[in-house]
PADO-74943 format. One record per residue (C-alpha): residue in three letters; x, y negated, z negated. Coordinates in Angstrom, 1 decimal, m for minus. Each point is the difference from the previous one (the first is absolute). Example, Ala and Ser with C-alpha at 12.3 -4.5 7.8 and 13.67 -1.06 7.14 Angstrom:
BEGIN
+--------+--------+--------+--------+
! residu !     px !     py !     pz !
+--------+--------+--------+--------+
!    ALA !   12.3 !    4.5 !   m7.8 !
!    SER !    1.4 !   m3.4 !    0.7 !
+--------+--------+--------+--------+
// end
This chain:
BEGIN
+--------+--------+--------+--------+
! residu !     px !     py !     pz !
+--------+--------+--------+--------+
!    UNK !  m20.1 ! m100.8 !   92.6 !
!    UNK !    0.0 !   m1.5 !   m3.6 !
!    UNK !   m2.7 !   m3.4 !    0.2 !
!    UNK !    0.2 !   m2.3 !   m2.4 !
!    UNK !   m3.1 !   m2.5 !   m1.2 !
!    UNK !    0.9 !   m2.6 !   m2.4 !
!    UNK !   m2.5 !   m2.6 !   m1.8 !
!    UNK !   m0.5 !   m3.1 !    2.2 !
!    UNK !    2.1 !   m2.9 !   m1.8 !
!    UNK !   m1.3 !   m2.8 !    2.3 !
!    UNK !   m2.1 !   m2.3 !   m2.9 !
!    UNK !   m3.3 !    0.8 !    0.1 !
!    UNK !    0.3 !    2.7 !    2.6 !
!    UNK !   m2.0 !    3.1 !   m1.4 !
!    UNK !   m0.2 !    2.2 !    3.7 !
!    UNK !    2.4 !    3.4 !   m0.1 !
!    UNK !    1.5 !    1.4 !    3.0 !
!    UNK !   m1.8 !    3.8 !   m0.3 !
!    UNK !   m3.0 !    1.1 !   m1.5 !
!    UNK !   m0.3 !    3.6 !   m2.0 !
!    UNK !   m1.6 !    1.1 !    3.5 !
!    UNK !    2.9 !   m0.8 !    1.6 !
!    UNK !    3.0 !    1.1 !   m2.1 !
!    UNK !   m2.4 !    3.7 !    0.2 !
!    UNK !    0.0 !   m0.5 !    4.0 !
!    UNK !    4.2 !   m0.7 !   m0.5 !
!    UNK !    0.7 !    3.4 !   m2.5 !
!    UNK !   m2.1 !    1.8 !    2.2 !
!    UNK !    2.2 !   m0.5 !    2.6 !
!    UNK !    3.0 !    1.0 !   m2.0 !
!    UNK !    1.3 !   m3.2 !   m1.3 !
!    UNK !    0.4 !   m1.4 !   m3.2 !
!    UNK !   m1.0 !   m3.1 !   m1.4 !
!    UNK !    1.0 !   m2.3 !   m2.8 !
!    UNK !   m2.6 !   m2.7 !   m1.5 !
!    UNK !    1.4 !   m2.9 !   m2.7 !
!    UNK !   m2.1 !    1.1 !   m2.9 !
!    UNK !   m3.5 !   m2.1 !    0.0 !
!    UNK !    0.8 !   m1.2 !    3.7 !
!    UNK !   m3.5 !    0.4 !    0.7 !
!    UNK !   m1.7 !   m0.9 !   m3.1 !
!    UNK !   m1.1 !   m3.4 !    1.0 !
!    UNK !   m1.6 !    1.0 !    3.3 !
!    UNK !   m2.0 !    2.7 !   m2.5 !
!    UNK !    2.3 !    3.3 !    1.0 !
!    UNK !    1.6 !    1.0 !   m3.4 !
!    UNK !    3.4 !    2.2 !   m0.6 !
!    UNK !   m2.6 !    3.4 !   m0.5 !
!    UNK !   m1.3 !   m0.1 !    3.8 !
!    UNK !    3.5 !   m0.4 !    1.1 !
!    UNK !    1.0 !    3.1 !   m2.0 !
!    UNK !   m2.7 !    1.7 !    1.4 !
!    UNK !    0.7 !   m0.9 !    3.7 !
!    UNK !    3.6 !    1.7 !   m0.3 !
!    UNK !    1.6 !   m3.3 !   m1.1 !
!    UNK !    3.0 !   m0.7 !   m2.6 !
!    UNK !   m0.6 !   m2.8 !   m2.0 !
!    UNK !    3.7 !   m1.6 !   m0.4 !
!    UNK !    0.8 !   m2.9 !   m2.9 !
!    UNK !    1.5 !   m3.0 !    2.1 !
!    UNK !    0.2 !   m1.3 !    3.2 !
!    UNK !    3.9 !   m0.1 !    0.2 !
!    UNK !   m0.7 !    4.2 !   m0.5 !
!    UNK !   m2.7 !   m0.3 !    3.2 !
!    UNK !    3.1 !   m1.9 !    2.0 !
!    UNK !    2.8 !    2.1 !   m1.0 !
!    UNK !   m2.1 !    3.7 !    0.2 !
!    UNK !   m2.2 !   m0.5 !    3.7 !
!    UNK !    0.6 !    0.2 !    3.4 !
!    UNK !   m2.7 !   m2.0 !    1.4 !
!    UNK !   m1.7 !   m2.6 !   m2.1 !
!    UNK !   m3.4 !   m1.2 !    0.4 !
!    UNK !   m1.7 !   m2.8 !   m1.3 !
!    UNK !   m2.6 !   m3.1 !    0.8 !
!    UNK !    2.0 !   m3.3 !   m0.4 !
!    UNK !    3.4 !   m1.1 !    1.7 !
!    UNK !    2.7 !    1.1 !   m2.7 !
!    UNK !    0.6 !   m2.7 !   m3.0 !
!    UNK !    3.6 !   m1.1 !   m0.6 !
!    UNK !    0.6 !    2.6 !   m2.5 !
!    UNK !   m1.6 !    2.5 !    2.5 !
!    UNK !    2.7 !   m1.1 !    2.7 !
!    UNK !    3.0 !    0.8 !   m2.6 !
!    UNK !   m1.1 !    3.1 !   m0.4 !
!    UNK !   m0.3 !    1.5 !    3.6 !
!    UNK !    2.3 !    2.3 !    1.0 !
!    UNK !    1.8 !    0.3 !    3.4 !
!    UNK !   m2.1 !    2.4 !    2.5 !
!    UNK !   m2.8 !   m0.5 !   m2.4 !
!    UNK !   m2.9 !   m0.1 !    1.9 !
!    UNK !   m2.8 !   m2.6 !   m1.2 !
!    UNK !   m3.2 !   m0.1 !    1.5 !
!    UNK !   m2.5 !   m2.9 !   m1.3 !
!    UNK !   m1.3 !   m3.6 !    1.5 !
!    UNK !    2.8 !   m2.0 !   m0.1 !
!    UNK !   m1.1 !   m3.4 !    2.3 !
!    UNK !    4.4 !   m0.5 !    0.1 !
!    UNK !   m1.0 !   m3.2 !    3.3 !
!    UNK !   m1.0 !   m2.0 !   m3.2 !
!    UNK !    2.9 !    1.7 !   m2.8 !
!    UNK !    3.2 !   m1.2 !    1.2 !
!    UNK !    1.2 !    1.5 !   m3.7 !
!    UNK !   m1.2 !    3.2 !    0.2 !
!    UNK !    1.3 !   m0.1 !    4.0 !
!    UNK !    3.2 !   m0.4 !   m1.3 !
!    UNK !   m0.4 !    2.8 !   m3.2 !
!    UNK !   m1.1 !    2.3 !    1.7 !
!    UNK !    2.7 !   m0.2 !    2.9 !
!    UNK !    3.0 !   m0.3 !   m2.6 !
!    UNK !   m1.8 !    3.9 !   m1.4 !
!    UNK !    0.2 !    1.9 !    3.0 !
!    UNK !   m3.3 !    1.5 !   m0.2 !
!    UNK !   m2.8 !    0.8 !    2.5 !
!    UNK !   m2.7 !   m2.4 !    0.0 !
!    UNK !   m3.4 !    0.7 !    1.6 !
!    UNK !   m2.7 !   m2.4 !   m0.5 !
!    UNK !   m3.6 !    0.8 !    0.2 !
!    UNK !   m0.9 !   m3.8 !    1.3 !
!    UNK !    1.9 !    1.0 !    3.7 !
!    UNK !   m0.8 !    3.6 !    0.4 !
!    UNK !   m2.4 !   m0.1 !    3.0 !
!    UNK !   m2.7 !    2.3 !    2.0 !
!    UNK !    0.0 !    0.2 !    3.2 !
!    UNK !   m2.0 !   m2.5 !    0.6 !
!    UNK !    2.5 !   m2.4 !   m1.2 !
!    UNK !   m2.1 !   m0.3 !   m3.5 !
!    UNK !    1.5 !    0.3 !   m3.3 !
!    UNK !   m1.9 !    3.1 !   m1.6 !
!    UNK !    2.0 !   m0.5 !   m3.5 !
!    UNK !   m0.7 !   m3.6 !   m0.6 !
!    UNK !   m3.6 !    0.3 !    1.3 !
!    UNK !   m1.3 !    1.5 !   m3.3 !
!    UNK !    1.3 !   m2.9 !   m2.3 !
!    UNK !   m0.5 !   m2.4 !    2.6 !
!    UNK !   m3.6 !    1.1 !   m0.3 !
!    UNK !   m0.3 !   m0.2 !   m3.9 !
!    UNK !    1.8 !   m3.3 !    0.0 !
!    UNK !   m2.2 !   m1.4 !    3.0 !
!    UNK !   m3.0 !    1.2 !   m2.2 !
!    UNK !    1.2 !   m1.9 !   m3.2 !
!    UNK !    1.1 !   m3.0 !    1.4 !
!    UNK !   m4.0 !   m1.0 !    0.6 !
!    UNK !   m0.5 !    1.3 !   m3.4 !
!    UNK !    2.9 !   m1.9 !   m1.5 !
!    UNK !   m1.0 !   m3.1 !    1.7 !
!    UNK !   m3.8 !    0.1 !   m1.0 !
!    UNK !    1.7 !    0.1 !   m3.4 !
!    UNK !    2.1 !   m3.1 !    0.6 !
!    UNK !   m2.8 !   m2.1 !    1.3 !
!    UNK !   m1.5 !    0.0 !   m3.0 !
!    UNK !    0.6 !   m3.4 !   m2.3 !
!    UNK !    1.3 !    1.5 !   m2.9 !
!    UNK !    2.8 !    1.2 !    2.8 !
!    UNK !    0.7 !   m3.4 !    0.8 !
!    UNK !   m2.0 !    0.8 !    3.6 !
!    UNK !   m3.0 !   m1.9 !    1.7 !
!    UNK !   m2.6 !    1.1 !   m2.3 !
!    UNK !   m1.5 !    2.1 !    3.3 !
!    UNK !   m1.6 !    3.3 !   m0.2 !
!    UNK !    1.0 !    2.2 !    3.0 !
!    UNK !   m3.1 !    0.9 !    1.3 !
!    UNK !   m1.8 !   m3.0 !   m0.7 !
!    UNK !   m3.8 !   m0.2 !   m1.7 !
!    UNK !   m3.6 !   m1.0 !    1.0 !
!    UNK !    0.6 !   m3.6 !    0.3 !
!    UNK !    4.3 !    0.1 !    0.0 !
!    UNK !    1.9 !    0.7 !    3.4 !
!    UNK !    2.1 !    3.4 !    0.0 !
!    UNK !    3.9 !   m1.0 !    0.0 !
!    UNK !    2.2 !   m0.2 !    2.7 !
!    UNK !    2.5 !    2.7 !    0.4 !
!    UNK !    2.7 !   m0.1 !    2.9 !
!    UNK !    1.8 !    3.2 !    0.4 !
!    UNK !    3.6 !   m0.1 !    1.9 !
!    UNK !    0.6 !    3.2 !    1.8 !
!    UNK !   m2.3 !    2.6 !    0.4 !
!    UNK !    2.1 !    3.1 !   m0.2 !
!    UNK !   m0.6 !    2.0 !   m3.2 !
!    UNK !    0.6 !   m2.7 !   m2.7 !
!    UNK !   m3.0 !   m2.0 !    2.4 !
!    UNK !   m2.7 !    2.6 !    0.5 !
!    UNK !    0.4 !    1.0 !   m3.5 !
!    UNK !   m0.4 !   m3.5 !   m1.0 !
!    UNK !   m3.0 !   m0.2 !    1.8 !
!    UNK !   m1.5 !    2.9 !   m1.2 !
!    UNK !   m0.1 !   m1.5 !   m3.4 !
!    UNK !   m0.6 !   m3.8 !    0.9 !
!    UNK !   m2.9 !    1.4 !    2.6 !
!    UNK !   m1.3 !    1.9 !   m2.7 !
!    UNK !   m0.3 !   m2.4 !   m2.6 !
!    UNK !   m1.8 !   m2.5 !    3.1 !
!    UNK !    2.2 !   m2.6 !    0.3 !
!    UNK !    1.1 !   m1.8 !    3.2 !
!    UNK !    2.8 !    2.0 !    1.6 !
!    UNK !    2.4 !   m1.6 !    3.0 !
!    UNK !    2.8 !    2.4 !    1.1 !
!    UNK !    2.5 !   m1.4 !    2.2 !
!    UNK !    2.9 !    2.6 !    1.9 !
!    UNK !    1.4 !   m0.7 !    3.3 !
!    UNK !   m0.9 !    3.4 !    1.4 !
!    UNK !   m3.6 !   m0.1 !    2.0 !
!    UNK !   m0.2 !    3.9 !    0.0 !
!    UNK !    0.4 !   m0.2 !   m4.0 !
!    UNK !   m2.4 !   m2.4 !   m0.1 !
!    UNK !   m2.5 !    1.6 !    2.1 !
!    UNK !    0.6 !    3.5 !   m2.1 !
!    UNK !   m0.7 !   m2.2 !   m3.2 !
!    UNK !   m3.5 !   m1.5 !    1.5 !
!    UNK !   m0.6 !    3.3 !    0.7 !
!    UNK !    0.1 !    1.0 !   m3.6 !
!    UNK !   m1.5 !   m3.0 !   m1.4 !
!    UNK !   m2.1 !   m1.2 !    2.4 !
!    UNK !   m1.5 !   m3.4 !   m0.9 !
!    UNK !    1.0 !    0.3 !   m3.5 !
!    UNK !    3.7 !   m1.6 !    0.8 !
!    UNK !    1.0 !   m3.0 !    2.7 !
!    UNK !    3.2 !    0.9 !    1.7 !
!    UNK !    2.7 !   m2.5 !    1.1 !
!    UNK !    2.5 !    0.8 !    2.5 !
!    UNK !    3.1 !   m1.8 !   m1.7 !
!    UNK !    1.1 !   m1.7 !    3.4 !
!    UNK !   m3.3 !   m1.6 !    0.5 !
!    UNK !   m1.4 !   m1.2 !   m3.1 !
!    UNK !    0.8 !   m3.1 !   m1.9 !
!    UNK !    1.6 !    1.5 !   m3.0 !
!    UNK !   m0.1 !   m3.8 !   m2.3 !
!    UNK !   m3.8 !    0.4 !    0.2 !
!    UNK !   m0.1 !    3.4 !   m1.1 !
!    UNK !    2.8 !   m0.8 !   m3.1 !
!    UNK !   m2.2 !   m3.1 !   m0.8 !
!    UNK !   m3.3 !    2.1 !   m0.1 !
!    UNK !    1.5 !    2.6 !   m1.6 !
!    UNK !   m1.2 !    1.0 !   m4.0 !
!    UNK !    2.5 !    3.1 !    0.2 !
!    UNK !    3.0 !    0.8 !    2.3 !
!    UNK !    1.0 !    3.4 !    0.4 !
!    UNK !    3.5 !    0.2 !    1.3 !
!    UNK !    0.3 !    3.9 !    1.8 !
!    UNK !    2.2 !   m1.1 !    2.6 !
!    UNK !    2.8 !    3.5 !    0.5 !
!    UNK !    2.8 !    0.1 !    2.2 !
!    UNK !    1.3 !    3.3 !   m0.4 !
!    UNK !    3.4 !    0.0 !   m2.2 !
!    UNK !    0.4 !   m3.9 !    0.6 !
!    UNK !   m0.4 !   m2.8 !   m1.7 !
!    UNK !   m3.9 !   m1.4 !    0.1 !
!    UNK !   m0.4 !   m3.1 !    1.9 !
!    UNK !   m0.9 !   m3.2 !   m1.6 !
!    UNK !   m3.2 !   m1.1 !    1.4 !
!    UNK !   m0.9 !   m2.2 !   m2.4 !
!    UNK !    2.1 !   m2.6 !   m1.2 !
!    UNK !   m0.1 !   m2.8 !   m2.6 !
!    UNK !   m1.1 !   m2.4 !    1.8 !
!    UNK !   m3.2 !    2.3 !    0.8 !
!    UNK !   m0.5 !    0.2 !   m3.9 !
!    UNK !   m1.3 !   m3.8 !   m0.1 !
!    UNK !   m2.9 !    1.2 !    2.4 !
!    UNK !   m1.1 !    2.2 !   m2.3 !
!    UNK !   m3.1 !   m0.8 !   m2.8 !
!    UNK !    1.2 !   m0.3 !   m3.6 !
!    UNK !   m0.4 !    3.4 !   m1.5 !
!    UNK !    0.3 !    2.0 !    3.2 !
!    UNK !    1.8 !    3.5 !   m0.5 !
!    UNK !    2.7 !    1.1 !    1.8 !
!    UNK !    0.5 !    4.1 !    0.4 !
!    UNK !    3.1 !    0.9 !    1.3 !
!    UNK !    0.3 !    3.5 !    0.4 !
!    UNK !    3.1 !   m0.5 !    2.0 !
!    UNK !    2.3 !   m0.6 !   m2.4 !
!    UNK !    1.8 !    3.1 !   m0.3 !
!    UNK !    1.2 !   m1.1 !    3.1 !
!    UNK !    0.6 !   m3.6 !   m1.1 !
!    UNK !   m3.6 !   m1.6 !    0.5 !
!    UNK !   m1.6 !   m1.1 !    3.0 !
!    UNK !   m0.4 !   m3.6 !   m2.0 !
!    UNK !    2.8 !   m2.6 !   m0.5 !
!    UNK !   m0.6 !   m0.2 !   m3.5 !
!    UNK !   m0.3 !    3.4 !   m1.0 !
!    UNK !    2.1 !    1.6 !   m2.8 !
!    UNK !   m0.1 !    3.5 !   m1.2 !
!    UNK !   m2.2 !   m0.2 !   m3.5 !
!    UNK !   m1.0 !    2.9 !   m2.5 !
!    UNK !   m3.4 !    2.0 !   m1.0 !
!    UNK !    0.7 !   m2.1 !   m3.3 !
!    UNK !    0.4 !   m3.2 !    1.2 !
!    UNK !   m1.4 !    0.4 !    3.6 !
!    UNK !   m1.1 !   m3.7 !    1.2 !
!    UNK !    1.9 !   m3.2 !    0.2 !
!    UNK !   m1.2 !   m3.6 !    1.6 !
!    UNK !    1.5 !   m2.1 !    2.8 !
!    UNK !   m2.3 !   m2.9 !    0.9 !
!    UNK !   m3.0 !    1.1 !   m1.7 !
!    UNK !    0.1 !    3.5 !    1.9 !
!    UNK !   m0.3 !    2.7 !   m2.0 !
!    UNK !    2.8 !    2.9 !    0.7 !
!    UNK !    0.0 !    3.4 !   m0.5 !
!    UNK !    3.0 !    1.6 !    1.3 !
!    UNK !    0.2 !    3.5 !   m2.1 !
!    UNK !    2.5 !    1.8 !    1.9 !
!    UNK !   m1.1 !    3.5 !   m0.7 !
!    UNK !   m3.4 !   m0.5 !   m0.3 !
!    UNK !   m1.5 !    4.3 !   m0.1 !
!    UNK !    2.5 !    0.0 !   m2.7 !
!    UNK !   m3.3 !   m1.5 !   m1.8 !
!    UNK !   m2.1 !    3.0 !    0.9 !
!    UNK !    2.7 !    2.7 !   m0.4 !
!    UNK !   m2.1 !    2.9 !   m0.3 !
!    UNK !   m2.1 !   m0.8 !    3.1 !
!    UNK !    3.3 !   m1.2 !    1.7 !
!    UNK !    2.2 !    3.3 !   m0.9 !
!    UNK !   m2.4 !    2.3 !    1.5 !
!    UNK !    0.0 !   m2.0 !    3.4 !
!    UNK !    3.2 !   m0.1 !    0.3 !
!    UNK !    1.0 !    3.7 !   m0.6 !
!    UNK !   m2.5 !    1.2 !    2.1 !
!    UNK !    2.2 !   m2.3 !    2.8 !
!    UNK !    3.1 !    0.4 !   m1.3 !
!    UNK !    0.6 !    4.0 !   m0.8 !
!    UNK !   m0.5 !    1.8 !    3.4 !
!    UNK !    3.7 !   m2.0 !    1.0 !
!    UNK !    1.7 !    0.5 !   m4.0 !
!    UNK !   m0.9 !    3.8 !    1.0 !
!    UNK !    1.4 !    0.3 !    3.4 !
!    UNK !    3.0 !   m2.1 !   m1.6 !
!    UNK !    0.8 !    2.5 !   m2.6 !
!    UNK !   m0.8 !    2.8 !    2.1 !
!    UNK !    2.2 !   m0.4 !    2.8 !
!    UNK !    2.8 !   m2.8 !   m1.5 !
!    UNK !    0.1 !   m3.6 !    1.0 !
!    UNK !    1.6 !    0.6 !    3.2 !
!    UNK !   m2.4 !    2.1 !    2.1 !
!    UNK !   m3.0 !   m1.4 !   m1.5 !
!    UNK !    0.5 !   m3.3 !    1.3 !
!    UNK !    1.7 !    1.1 !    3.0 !
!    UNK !   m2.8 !    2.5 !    1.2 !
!    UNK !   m2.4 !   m3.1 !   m0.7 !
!    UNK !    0.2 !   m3.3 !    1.4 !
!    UNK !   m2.8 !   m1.6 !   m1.7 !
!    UNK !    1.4 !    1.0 !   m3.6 !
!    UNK !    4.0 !   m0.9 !    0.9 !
!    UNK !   m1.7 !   m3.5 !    0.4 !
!    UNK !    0.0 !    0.2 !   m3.3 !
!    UNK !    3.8 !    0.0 !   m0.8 !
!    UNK !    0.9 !   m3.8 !   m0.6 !
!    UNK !    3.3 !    0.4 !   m1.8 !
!    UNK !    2.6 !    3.7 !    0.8 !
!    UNK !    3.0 !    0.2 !   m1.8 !
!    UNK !    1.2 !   m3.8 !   m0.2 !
!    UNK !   m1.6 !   m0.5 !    3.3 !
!    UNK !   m3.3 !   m1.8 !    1.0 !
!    UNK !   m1.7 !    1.9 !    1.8 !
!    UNK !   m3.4 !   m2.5 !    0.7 !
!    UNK !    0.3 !   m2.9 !    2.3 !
!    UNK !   m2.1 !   m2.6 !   m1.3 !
!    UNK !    2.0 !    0.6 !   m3.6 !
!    UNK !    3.2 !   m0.7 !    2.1 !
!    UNK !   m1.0 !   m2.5 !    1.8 !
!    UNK !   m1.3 !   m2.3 !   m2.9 !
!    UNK !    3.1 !    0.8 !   m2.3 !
!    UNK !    2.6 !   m0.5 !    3.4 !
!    UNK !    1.1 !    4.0 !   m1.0 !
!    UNK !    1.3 !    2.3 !    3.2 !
!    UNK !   m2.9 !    2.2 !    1.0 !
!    UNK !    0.5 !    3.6 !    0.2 !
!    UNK !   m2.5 !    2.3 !    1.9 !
!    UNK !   m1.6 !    2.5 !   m2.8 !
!    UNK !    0.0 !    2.6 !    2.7 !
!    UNK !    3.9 !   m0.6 !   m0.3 !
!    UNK !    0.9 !   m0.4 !   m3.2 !
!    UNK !   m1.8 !    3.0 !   m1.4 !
!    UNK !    2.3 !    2.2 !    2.6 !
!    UNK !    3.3 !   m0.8 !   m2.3 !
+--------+--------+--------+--------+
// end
């Protein structure tokens, strides 16, 4: 099958979908594969290691559209991206379409096969694609917070871990999936004061397990969440509902319970933001304030660390891009459930519930659709 990489468009977004390693693991297996010349430069792979690895280094993106079978990238597709993908096409990249009522409709209009990493599961109902970004983002949000606490951030003027004679800072962590334990990882590390709240007790308990004393957990349905929002120096929002929307646990009215100068992380938002006054901001111009809280709502936040994020996401991503070139859309998904969860738009159709259901589109089993 001919593959086709072009350079992420997204602003600020420096991540490419294959590494060298990957487009040699691709040839290897017979196929060829097209990367947009310096695709990869940002993220520190340059157009030499791609020749080297089999690749063919093609001028423009419209070339990578109109030339590939299969393309493969990080980021849902831009605008531009959208007019450019052909019927059949498959396209294989995060696309988060519960929160993109836009691209929904874009990519629907093209025809093409849409699998998203964020809803390809295991069989133990986790999300093995989305776990290795939702692990570097978990990781910076502590890191980007710490940063926005600082004054000259507009934050509290509080050091995370605290100092002889200061009080470490408060840090309430919403979920504890990935995005949370990574969280905590980093905010454990740097010794501040870590609550976690999730509903699940058994999560909990795994997370305690891990931790031990080092974190407080909170089962959501019992704790008093104003008195953790009001406490809180830095709110992490890792709340994930698989291809939906993310709830909104915190609202506005929350907001005035929180110190001046408090941070708000909300990893969520690719998913629209687990906080009512989250809005999608840039590595640029990452933080905006409503009522004195600081926000920091970069929507593709490993797009910061892009060398770190590239290689954790092939090493997720390519065992299903080879057994989709391999043996052909069709019987790749159909010979495995977990990756035909996967499919959220087939030919006009949408084939992921949660995307139907928030947009009020008919919902068409994938295990269906990909049999016409």
């Amino acid at each position: 099958m001919k593959i086709g990489v072009p350079k992420e468009i997204k602003p600020q977004e420096n991540r490419i979908g294959l590494t060298p390693d990957s487009v040699k693991a691709l040839v290897s297996e017979g196929h060829e594969v097209l990367v947009e010349n310096n695709g990869g430069f940002e993220a520190g792979f340059d157009n030499d290691q791609y020749l080297k690895a089999g690749a063919k280094i093609v001028d423009t993106a419209a070339d990578i559209f109109n030339d590939s079978e299969i393309i493969v990238k990080v980021k849902e597709p831009q605008k531009v991206e959208v007019d450019m993908i052909r019927e059949n096409q498959i396209v294989y990249t995060y696309l988060h379409l519960a929160a993109a009522k836009e691209l929904t409709q874009g990519l629907i209009k093209s025809k093409s096969i849409n699998i998203a990493y964020e809803t390809v599961t295991d069989d133990n109902g986790r999300l093995p694609l989305l776990a290795p970004m939702s692990a570097v983002a978990g990781r910076m949000s502590v890191q980007a917070g710490a940063h926005c606490l600082e004054k000259n951030q507009n934050g509290r003027g509080v050091l995370l871990g605290g100092a002889p004679g200061g009080e470490p800072a408060n840090v309430l962590i919403l979920g504890g999936g990935v995005v949370g334990e990574n969280a905590a990882i980093i905010a454990t590390g740097m010794q501040a004061k870590v609550h976690i709240v999730d509903k699940s007790k058994v999560r909990l308990k795994q997370l305690v397990e891990i931790f031990g004393d080092k974190i407080i957990p909170e089962q959501s349905d019992k704790v008093d969440l104003n008195k953790l929002v009001a406490e809180a120096d830095l709110l992490v929002g890792g709340v994930l509902i698989p291809g939906a929307e993310a709830p909104k646990l915190i609202t506005k009215d929350m907001l005035k319970l929180m110190k001046r100068g408090s941070v708000i992380v909300d990893v969520a938002i690719d998913q629209g933001g687990c906080v009512e006054t989250s809005k999608p901001t840039t590595h640029r111009d990452p933080t905006y304030i409503v009522d004195d809280v600081v926000h920091y709502c970069v929507a593709n936040m490993p797009g910061g660390v892009p060398r770190t994020s590239t290689f954790a996401l092939n090493q997720a991503t390519l065992p299903y891009l080879v057994k989709l070139a391999n043996k052909g859309y069709q019987k790749a998904l159909s010979e495995d459930k977990n990756f035909l969860a996967g499919l959220n738009v087939h030919k006009g159709q949408v084939t992921y519930k949660a995307v139907a259901d928030v947009f009020g589109h008919d919902f068409v089993e994938p295990g269906e659709a990909i049999k016409h």
